[in-house]
CHARMM internal coordinates of N, CA and C (Angstrom, degrees):
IC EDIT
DIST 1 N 1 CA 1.4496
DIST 1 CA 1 C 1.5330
ANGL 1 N 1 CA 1 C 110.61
DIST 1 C 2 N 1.4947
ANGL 1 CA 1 C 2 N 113.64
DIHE 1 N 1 CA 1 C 2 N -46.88
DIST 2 N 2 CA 1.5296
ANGL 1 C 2 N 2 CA 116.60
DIHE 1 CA 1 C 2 N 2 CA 164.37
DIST 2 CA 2 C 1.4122
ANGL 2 N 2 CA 2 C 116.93
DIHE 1 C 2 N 2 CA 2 C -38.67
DIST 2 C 3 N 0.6897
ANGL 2 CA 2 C 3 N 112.69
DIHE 2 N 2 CA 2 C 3 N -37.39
DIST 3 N 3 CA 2.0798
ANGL 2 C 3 N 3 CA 126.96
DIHE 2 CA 2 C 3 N 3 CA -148.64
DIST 3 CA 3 C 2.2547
ANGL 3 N 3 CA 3 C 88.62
DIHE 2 C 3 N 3 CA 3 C -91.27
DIST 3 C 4 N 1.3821
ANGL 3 CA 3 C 4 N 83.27
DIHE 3 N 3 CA 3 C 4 N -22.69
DIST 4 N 4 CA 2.0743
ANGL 3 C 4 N 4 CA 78.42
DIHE 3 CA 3 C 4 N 4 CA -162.92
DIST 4 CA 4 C 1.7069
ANGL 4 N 4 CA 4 C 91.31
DIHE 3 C 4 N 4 CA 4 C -90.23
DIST 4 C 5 N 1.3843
ANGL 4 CA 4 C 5 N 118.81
DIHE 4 N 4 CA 4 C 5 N -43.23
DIST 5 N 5 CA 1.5057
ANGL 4 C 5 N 5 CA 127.07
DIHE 4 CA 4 C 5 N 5 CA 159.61
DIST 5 CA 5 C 1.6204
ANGL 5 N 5 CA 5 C 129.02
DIHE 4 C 5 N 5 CA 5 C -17.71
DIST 5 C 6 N 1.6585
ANGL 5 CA 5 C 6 N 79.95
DIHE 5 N 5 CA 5 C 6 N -68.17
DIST 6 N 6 CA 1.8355
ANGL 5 C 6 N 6 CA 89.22
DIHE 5 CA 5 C 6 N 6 CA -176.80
DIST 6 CA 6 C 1.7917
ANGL 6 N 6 CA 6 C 97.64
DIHE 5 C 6 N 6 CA 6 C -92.62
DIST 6 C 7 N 0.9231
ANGL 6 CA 6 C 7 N 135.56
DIHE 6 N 6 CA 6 C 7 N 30.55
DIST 7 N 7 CA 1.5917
ANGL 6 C 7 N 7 CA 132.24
DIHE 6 CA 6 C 7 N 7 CA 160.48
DIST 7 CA 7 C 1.5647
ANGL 7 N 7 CA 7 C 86.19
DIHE 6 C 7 N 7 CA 7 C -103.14
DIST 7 C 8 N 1.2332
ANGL 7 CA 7 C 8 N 115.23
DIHE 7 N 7 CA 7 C 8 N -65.74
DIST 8 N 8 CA 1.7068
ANGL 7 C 8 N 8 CA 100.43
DIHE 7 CA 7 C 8 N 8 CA -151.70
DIST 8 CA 8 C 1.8851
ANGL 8 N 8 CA 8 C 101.89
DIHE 7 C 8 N 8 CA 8 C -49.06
DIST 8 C 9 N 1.7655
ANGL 8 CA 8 C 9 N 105.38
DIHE 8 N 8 CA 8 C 9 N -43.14
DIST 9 N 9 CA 1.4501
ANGL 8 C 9 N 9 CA 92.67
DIHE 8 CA 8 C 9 N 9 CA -169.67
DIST 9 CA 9 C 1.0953
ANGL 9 N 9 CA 9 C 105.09
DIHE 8 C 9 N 9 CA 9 C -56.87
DIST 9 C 10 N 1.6043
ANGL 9 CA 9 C 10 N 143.08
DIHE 9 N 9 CA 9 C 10 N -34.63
DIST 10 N 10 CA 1.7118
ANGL 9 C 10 N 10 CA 133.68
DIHE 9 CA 9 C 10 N 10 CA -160.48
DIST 10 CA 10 C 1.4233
ANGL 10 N 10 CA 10 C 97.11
DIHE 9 C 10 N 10 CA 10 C -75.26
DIST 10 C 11 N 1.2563
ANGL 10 CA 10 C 11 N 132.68
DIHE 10 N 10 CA 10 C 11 N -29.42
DIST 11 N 11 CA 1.2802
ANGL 10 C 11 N 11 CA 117.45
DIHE 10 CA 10 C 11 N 11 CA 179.70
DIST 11 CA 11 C 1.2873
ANGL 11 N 11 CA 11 C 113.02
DIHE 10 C 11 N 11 CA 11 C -73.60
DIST 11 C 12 N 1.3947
ANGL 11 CA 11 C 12 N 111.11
DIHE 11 N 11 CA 11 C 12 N -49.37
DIST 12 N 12 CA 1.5888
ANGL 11 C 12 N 12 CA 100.65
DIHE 11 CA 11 C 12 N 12 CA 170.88
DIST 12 CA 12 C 1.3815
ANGL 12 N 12 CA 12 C 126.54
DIHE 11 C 12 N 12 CA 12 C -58.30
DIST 12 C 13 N 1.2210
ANGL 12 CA 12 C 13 N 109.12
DIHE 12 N 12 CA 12 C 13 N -26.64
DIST 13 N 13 CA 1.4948
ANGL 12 C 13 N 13 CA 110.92
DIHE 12 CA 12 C 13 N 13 CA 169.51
DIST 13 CA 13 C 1.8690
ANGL 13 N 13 CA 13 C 125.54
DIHE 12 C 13 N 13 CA 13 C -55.95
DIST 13 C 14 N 1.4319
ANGL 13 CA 13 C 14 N 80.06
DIHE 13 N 13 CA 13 C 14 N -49.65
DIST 14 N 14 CA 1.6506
ANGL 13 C 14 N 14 CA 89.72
DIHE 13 CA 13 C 14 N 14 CA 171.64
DIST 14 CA 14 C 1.5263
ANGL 14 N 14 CA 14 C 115.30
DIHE 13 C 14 N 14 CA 14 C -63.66
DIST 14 C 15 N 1.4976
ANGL 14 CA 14 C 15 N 111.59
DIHE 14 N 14 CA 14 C 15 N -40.59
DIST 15 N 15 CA 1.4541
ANGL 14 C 15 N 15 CA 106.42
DIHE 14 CA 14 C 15 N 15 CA -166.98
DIST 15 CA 15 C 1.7348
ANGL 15 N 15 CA 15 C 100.06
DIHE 14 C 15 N 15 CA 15 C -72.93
DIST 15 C 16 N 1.2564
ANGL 15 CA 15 C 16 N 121.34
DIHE 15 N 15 CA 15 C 16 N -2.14
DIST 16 N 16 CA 1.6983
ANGL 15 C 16 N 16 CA 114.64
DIHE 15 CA 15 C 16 N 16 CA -164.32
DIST 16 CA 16 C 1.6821
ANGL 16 N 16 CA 16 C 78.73
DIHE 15 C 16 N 16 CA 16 C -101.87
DIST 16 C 17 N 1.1957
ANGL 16 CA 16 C 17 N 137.41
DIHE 16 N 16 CA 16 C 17 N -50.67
DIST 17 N 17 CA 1.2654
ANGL 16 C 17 N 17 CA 126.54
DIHE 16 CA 16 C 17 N 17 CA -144.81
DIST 17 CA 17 C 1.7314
ANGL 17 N 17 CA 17 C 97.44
DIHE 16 C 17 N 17 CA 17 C -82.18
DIST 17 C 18 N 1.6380
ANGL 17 CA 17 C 18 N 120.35
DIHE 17 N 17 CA 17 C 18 N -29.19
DIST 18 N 18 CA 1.4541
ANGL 17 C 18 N 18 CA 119.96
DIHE 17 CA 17 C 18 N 18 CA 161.84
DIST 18 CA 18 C 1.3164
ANGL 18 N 18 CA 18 C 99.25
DIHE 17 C 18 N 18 CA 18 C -60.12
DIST 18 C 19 N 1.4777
ANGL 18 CA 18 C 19 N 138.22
DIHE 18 N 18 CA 18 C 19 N -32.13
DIST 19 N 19 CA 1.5319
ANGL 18 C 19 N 19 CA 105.95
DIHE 18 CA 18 C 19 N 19 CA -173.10
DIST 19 CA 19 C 1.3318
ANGL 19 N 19 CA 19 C 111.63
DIHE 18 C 19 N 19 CA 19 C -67.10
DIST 19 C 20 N 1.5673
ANGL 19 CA 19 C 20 N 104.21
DIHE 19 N 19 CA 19 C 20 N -44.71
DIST 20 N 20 CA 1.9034
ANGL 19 C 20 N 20 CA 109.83
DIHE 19 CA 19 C 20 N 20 CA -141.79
DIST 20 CA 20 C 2.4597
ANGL 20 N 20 CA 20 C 87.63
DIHE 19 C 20 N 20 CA 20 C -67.88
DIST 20 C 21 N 1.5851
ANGL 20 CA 20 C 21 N 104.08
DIHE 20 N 20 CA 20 C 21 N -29.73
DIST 21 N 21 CA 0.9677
ANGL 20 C 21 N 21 CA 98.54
DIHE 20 CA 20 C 21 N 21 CA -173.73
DIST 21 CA 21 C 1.7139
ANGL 21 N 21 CA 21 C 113.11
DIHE 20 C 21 N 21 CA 21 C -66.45
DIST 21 C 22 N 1.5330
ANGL 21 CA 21 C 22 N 102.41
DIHE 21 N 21 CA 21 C 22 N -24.87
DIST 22 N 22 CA 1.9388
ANGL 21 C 22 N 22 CA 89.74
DIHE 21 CA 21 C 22 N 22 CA -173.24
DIST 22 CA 22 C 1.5907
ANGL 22 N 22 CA 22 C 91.44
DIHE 21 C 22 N 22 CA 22 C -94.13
DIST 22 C 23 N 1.2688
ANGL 22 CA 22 C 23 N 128.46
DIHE 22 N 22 CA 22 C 23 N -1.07
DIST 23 N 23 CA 1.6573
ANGL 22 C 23 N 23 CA 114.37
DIHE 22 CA 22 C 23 N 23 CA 165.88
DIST 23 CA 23 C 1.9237
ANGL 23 N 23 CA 23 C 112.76
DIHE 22 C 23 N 23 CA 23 C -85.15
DIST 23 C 24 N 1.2026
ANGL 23 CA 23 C 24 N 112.96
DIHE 23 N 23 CA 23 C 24 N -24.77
DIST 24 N 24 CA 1.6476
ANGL 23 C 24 N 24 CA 119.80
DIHE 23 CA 23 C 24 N 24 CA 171.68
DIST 24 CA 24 C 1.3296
ANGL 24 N 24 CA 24 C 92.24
DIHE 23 C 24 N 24 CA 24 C -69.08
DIST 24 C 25 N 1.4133
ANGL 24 CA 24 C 25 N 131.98
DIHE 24 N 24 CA 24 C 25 N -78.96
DIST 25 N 25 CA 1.6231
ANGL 24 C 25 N 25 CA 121.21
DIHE 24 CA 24 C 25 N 25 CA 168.02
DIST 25 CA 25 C 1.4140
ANGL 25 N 25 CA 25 C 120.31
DIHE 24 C 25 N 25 CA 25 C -11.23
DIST 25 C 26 N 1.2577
ANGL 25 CA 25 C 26 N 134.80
DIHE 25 N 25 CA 25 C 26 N -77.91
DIST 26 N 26 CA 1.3206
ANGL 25 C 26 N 26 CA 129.51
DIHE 25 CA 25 C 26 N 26 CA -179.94
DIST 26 CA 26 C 1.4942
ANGL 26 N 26 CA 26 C 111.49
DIHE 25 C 26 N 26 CA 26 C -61.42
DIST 26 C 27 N 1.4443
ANGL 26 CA 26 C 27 N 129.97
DIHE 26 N 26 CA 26 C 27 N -53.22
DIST 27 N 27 CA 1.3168
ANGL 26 C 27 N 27 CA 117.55
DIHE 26 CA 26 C 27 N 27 CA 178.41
DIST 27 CA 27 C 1.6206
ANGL 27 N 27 CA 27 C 114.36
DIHE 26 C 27 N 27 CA 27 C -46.14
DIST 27 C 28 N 1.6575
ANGL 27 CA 27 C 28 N 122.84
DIHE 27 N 27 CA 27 C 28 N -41.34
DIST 28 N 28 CA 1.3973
ANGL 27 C 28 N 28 CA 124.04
DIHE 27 CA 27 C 28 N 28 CA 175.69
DIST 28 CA 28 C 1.4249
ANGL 28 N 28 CA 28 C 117.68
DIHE 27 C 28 N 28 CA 28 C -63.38
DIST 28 C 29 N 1.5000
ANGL 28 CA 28 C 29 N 122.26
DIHE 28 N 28 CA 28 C 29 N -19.98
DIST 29 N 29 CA 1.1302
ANGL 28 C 29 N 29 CA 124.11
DIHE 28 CA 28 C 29 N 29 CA -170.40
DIST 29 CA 29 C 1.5778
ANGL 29 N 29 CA 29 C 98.48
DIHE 28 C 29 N 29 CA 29 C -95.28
DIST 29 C 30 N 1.7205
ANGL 29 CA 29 C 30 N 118.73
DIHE 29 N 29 CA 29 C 30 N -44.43
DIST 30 N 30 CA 1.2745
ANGL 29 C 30 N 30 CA 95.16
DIHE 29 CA 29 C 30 N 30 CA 177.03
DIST 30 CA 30 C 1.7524
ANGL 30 N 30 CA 30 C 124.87
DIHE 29 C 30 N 30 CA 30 C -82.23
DIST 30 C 31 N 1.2411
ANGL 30 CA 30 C 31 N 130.17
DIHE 30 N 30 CA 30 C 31 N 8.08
DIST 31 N 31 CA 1.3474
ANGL 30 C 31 N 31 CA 152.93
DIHE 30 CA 30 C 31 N 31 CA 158.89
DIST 31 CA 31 C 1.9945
ANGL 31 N 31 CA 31 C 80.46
DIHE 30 C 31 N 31 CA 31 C -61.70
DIST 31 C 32 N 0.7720
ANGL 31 CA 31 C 32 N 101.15
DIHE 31 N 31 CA 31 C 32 N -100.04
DIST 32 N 32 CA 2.0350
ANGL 31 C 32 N 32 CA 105.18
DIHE 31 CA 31 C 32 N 32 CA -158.53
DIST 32 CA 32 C 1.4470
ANGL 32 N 32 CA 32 C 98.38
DIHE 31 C 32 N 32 CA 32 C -28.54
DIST 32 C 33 N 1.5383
ANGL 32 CA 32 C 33 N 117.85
DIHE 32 N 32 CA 32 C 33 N -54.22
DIST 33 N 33 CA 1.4857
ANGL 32 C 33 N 33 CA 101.77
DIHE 32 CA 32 C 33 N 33 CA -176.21
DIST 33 CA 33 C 1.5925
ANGL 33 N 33 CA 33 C 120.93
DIHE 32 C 33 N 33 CA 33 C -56.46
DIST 33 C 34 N 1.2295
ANGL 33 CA 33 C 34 N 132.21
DIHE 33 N 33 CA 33 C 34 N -31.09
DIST 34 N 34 CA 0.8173
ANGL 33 C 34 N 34 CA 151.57
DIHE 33 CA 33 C 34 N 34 CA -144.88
DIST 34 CA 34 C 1.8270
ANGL 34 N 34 CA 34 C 100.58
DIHE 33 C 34 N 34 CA 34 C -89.21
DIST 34 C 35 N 1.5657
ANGL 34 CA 34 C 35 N 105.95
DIHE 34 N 34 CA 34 C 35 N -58.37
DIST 35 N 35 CA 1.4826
ANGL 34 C 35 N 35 CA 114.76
DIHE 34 CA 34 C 35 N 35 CA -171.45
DIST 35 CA 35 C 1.6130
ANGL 35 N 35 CA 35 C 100.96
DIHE 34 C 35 N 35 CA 35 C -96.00
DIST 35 C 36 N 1.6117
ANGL 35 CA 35 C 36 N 129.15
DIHE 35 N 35 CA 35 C 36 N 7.89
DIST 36 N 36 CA 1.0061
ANGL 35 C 36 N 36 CA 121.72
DIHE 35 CA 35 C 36 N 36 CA 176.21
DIST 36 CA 36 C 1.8730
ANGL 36 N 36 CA 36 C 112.99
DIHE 35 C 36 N 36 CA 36 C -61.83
DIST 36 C 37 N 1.5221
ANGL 36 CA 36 C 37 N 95.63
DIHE 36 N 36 CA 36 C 37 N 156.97
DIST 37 N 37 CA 1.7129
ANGL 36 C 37 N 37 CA 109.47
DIHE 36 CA 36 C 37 N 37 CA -174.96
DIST 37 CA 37 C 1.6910
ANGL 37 N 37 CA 37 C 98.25
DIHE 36 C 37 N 37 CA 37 C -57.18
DIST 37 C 38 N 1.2246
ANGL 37 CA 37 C 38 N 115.92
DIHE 37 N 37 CA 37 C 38 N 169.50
DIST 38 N 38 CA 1.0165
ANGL 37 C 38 N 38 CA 149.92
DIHE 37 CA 37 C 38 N 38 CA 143.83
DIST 38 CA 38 C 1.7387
ANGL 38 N 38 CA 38 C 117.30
DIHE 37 C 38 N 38 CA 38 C -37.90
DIST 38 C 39 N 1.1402
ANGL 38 CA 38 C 39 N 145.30
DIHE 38 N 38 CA 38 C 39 N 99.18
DIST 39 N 39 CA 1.5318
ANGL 38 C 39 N 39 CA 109.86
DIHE 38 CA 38 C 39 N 39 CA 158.64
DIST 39 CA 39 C 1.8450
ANGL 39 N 39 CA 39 C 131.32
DIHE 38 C 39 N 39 CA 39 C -42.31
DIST 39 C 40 N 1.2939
ANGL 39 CA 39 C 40 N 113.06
DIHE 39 N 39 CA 39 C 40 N 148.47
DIST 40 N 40 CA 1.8380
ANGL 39 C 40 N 40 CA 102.09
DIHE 39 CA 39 C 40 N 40 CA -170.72
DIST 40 CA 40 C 1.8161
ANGL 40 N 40 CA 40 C 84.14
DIHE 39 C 40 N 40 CA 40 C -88.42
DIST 40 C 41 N 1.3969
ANGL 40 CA 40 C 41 N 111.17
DIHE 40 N 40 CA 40 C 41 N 152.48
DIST 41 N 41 CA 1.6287
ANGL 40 C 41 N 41 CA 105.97
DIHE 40 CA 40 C 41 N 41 CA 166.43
DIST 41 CA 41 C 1.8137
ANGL 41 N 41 CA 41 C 91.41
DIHE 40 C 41 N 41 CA 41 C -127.07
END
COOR INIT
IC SEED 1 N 1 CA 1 C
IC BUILD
């Protein structure tokens, strides 16, 4: 029963740490769009 315990938490663990990582992804991506240059014309 131990062994089925600490699997479910590692999965949940992983699936929280894939979130917070594909939400740092988008926040970094919309940061660059955001402070990106100017085009020169």
């Amino acid at each position: 029963m131990k062994k089925i315990v600490l699997a479910v938490l590692a999965a949940v663990g992983v699936a929280v740490a894939g979130k917070k990582l594909q939400e740092s992804k988008a926040e970094q991506a919309l940061w660059a769009e955001a402070t990106d240059t100017l085009p020169k014309n």
